[in-house]
Structure formats: C-alpha cells, structure tokens
C-alpha positions as CSV (number, residue, x, y, z in Angstrom):
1,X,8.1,-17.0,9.9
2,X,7.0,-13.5,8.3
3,X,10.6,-12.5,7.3
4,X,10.1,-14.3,4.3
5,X,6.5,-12.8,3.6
6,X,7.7,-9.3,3.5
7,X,10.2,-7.7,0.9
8,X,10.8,-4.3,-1.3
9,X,11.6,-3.0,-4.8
10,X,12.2,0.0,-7.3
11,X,11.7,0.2,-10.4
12,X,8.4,1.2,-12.1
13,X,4.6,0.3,-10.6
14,X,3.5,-2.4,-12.4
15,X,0.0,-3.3,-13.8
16,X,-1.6,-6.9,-14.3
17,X,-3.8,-8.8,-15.8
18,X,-4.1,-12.5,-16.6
19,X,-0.8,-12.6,-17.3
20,X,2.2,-13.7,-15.3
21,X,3.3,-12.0,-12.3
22,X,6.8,-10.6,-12.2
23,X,7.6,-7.9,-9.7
24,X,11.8,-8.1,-10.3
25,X,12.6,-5.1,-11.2
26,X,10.0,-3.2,-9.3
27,X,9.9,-0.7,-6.3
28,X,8.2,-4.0,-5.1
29,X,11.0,-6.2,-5.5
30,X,13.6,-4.1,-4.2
31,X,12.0,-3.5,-1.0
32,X,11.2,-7.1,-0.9
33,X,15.2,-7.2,-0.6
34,X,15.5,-4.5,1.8
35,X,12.9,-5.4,4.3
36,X,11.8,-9.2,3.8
37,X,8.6,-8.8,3.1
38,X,7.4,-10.7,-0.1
39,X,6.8,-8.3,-3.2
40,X,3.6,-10.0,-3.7
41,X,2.3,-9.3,-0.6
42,X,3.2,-5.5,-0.5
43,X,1.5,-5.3,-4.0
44,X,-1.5,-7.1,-2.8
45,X,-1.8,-4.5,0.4
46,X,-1.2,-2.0,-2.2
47,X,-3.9,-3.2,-4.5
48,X,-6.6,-3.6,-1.4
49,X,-5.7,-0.1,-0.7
50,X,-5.3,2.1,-4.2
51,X,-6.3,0.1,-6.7
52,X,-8.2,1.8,-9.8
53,X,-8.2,0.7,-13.7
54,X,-5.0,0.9,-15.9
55,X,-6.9,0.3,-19.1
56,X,-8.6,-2.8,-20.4
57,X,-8.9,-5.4,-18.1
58,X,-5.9,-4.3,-15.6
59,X,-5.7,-2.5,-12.4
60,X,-2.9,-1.0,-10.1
61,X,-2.2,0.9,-7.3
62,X,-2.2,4.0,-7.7
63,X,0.5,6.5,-6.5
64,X,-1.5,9.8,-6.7
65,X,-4.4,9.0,-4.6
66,X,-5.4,9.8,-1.3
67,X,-8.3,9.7,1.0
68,X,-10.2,11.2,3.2
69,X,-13.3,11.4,5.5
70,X,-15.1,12.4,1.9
71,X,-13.6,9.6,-0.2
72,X,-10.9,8.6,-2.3
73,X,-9.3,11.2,-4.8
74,X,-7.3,10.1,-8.1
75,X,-4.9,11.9,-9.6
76,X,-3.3,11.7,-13.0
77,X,-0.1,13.4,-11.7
78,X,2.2,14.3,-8.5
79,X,1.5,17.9,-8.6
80,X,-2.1,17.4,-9.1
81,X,-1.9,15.4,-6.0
82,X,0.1,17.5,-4.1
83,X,-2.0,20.9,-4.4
84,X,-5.4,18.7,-3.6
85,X,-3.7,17.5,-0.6
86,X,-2.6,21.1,0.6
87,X,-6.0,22.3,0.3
88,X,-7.5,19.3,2.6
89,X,-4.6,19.8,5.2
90,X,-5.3,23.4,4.8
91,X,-9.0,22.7,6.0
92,X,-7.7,20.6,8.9
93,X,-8.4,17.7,7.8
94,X,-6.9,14.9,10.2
95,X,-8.0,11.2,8.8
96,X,-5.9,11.4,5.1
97,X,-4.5,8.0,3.4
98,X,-1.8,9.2,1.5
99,X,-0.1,7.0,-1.6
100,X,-0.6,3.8,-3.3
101,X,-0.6,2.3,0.2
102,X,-2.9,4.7,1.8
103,X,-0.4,6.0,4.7
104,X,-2.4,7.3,7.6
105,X,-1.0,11.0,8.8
106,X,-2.4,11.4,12.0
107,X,-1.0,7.7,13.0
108,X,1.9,7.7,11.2
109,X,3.2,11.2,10.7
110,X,5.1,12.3,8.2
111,X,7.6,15.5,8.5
112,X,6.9,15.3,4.5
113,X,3.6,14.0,3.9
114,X,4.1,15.3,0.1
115,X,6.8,12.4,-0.3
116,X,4.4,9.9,0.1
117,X,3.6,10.5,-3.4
118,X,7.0,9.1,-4.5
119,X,6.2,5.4,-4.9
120,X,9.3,4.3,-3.3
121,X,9.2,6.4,-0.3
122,X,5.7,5.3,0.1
123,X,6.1,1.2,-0.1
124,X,9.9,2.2,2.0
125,X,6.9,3.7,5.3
126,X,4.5,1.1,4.6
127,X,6.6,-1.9,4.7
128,X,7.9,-0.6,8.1
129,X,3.8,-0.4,9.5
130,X,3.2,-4.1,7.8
131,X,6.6,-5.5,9.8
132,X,5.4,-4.0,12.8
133,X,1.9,-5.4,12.4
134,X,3.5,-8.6,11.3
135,X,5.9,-9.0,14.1
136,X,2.9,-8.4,16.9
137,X,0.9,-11.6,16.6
138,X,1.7,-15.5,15.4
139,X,-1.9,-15.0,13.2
140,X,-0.4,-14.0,10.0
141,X,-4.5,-12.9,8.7
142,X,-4.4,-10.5,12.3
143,X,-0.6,-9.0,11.4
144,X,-1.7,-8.4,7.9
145,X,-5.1,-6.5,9.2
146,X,-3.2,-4.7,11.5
147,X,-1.5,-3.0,8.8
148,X,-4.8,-1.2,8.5
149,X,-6.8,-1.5,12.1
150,X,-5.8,-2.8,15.4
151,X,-9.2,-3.9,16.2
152,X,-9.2,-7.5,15.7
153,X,-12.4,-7.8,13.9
154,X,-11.6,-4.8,11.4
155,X,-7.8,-6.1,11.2
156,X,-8.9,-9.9,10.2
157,X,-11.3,-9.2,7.9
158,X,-8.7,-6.7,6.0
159,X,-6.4,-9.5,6.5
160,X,-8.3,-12.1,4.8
161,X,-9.2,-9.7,1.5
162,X,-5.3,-8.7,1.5
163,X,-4.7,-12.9,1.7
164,X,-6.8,-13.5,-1.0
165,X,-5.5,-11.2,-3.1
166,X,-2.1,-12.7,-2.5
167,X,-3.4,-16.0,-3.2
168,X,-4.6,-15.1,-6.9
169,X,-1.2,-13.2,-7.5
170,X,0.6,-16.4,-6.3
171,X,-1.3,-18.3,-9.3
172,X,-0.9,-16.1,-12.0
C-alpha cells in the first residue's frame, strides 16, 4: 500500500509555482525509483520541513538550512552551512535538523553530518526514516507524522499538513 507513495530522484531541486509539477529528472524522482516512495510526497515532507522563498511567488526546500533549539538558519551556500554547523556542534548543541529534510542528529546519527548538505545524500537518509515510519502503522496520516514525532498527536497533525501539501502538488 505505501510502496507506491514513496520514491527518489537526482537531478537538480526544483522550485514551483502555479505551474505544473514535474519532478522527472530530480533527486526527487530518482529516489522515487530507488526507494518507492512517490517524488511528490518526498518534496512535500521536504517543503513542510525547509521551505523558504526562491523569488517571486515560488518556494523550495532548501538544502543549506538547519535548525536548532534557537531556530532555523539559511544559507546561500554549502560552506556557509557547513562552518555555522561546526560552530553549533562545537557548543554541544544536541537537537540540529540538518538539510532540506531537516535530519535529526541525535536520532538519526550521522558519521558525516556535513553530507547532509548534499541534497541527494540527504532525500537518500530521509526516505529511509519516512519508509520506516510508513511501514509501522496502516494510518498513512500517522506513518507520514512519524517521519517527524512518534507521539501520535504531534505525528498526525504533521501528517495531515505534509498530506495537504501533497494534495495541492497532485493538482498542479
């Protein structure tokens, strides 16, 4: 039932507006193919968790963010990223969201948490934590929240924005 709701892609991020969807091509469509979860749904995960303005009227994930107990930080470029992230780990920090799909390091560690900058590497880890989560109920709004909490309540309200993000890129 959720094998075809989960796939994977490279290729470049992609930005939208009111225009049609089309993630062939993508990082999001080749990792549709390589773990069989829909490209629309990883890009609507990633949108709920990174997205910020591309310009008039569009908005995508973005690759060089991460976040923290103190917030979300946006970055123009990888090395940018990078030297604000060594600075928090430095500190200690635990709770960091790393990528355009905000990978957790303290639950899912990372022997490189640097390479969750690379867009690829990044959608490749999170479309691992969404199968899991998936695969772990028959409530497909509860598997898609538990990408981001395993408290029910927290996980189907996350669910249900993710879903209706989905929805909308469906009907493009």
């Amino acid at each position: 039932m959720f094998k075809s709701a989960l796939t994977i892609s490279t290729g470049l991020l992609l930005s939208f507006n009111a225009q049609a969807l089309d993630l062939a091509g993508t990082i999001f469509g080749e990792v549709e193919k390589e773990s069989g979860i829909s490209s629309e749904l990883l890009y609507a995960v990633a949108l709920t968790e990174s997205a910020n303005g591309a310009g008039k009227s569009k908005v995508s994930p973005s690759a060089f963010a991460y976040r923290t107990p103190e917030g979300s930080k946006y970055f123009k470029t990888r090395l940018e990223a990078e030297a604000a992230l060594r600075i928090d780990i430095s500190k200690g920090i635990k709770l960091i969201d790393v990528g355009m799909m905000q990978i957790n390091l303290h639950y899912h560690k990372q022997d490189d948490p640097y390479s969750l900058f690379d867009p690829k590497t990044n959608l490749r880890v999170a479309a691992k934590i969404l199968a899991t989560a998936l695969t772990s109920t028959d409530d497909i709004t509860l598997g898609i929240g538990r990408y981001h909490s395993w408290k029910n309540k927290r996980a189907i309200n996350y669910g249900r924005r993710v879903l209706s993000i989905y929805k909308n890129l469906k009907n493009i």
